[in-house]
matplotlib code that plots the C-alpha trace (Angstrom):
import matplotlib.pyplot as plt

x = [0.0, 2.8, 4.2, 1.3, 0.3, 3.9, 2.8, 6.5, 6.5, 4.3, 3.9, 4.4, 4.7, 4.6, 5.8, 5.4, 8.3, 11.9, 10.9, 8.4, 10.1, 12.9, 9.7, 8.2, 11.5, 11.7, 8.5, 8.6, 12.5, 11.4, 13.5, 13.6, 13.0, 12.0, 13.4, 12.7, 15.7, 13.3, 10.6, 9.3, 10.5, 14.2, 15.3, 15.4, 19.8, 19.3, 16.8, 19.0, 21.7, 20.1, 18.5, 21.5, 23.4, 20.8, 20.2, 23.2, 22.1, 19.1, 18.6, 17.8, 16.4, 17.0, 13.9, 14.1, 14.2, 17.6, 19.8, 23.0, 26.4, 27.2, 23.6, 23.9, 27.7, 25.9, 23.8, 25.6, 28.4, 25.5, 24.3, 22.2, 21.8, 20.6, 19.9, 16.8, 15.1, 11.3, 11.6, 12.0, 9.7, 7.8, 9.7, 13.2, 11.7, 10.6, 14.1, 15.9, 13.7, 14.6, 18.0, 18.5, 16.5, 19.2, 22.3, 22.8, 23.2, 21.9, 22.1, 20.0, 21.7, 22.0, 23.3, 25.9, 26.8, 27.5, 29.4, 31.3, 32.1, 32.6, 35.2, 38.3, 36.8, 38.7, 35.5, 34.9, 36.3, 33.5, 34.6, 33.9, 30.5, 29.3, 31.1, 28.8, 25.8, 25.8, 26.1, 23.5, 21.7, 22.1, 25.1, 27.7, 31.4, 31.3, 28.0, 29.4, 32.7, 30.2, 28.0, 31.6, 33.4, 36.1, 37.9, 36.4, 40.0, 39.3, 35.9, 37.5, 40.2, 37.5, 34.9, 38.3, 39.1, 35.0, 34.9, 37.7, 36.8, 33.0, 34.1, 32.3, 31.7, 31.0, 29.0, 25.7, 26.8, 28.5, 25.6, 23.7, 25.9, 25.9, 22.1, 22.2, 25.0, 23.6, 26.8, 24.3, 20.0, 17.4]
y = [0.0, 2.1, 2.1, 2.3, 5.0, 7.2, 8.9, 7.7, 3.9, 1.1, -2.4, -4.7, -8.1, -10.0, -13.1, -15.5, -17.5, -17.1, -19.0, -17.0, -14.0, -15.4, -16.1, -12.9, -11.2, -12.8, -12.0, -8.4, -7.1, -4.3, -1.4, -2.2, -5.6, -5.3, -8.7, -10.6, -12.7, -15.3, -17.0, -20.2, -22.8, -20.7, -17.9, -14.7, -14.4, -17.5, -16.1, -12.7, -14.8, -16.4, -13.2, -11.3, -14.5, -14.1, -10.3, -8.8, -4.9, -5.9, -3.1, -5.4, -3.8, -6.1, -5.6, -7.7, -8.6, -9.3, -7.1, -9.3, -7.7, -10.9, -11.5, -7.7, -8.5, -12.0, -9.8, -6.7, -9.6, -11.5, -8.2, -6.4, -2.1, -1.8, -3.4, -1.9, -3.4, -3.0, -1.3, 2.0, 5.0, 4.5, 8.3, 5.8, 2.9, 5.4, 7.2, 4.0, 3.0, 6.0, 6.4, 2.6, 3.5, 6.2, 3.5, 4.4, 2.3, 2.8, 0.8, 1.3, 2.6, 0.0, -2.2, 0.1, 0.2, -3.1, -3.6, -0.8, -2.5, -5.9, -4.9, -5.6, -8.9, -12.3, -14.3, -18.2, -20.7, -23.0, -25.7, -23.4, -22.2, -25.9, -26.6, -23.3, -24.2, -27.6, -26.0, -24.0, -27.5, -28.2, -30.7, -32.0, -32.0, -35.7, -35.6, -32.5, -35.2, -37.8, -35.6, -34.1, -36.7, -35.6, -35.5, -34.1, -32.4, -30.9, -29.7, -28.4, -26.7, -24.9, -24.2, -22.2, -20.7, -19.7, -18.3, -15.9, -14.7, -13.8, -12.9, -15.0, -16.4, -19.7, -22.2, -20.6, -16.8, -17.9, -19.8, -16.2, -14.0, -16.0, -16.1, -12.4, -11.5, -13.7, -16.1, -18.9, -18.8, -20.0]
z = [0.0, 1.0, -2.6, -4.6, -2.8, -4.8, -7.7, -9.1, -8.1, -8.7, -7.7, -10.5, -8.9, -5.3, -4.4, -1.6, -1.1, -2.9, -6.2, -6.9, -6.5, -9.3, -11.4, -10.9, -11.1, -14.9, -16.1, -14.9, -14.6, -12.0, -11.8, -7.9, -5.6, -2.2, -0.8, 2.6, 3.8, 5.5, 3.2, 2.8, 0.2, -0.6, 1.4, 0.3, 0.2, -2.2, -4.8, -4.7, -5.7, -8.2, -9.7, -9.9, -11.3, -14.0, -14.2, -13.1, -12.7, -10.9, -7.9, -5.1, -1.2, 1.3, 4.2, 7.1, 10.6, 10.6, 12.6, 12.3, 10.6, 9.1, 8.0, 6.1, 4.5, 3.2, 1.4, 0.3, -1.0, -3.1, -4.4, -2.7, -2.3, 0.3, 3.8, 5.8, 8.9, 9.1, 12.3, 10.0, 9.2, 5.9, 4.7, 5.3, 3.3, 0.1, 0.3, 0.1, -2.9, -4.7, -3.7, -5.4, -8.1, -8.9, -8.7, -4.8, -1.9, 1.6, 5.0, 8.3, 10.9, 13.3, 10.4, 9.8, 13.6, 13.8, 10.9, 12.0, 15.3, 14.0, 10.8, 12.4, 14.5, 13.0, 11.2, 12.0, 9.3, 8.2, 10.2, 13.5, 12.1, 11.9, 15.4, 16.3, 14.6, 16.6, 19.8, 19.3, 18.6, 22.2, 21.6, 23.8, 22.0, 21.8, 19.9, 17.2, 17.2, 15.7, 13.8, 12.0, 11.8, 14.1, 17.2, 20.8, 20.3, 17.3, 18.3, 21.7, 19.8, 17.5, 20.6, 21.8, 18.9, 18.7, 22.3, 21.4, 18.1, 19.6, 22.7, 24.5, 27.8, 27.4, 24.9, 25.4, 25.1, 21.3, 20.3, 21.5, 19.8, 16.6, 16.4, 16.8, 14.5, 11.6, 11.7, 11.9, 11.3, 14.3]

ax = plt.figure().add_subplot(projection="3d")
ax.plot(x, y, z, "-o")
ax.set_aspect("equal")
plt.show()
């Protein structure tokens, strides 16, 4: 409603889940894609990927939930022009819409906050993020051992490495602050 209410904008298409939205995308080549991160069927990072793969100039908005500085880089890295929460003032929202429109990019603040603290911070190898993503499963090292195909060294040795790079207390406090930095997904 917000968009078709602009005397300069117009919505063309809307799509449910992240195949539609590659579908829709195809059929109508909009000058500017409002994209969700979390839909049903493929995720919202997924069909940017797959659009700009396919349509490289395509002027993608990112509007989510998300408040995580790795969850943002995923999506400035796969394409995107801008990140927005949907916390912010419809005024923002149009801004941003037209701002992208004329080949600009934008972030929200808070986004840009915590990249801004987190630019410097060493980021988890992908062995550590599936180390993380198991505890966060509620697993005991012997059962991530198991589940990777590794040593309880190995996982102890990453669960170290993972507490310092976060900065975190203990198991529970990484598994926290990867949830809410977007280095792994609920």
């Amino acid at each position: 409603m917000l968009v078709g209410g602009q005397s300069d904008m117009q919505v063309i298409a809307e799509a449910s889940n992240g195949r539609e939205a590659i579908a829709q995308f195809r059929a109508h080549r909009p000058d500017v894609t409002l994209m969700d991160l979390q839909m049903p069927e493929m995720n919202g990072l997924d069909a940017m990927i797959a659009i700009r793969g396919e349509f490289p100039d395509a002027r993608i908005v990112v509007l989510t939930t998300y408040t995580g500085d790795v969850q943002a880089l995923r999506a400035l890295r796969a394409g995107a022009q801008a990140y927005l929460l949907k916390n912010l003032l419809h005024k923002e929202l149009l801004d941003t819409i037209r701002a992208v429109h004329a080949g600009k990019k934008a972030l929200s603040p808070e986004i840009s906050y915590q990249l801004a603290e987190h630019t410097t911070d060493d980021a988890l190898n992908s062995g550590e993020i599936d180390v993380l993503r198991l505890i966060a499963g509620g697993n005991a090292n012997k059962e991530i051992a198991a589940h990777l195909s590794i040593t309880e060294e190995t996982v102890k040795s990453r669960v170290r490495n993972i507490l310092a790079k976060l900065g975190a207390n203990d198991r529970t406090h990484a598994a926290m602050i990867g949830l809410k930095r977007g280095i792994i997904e609920p």
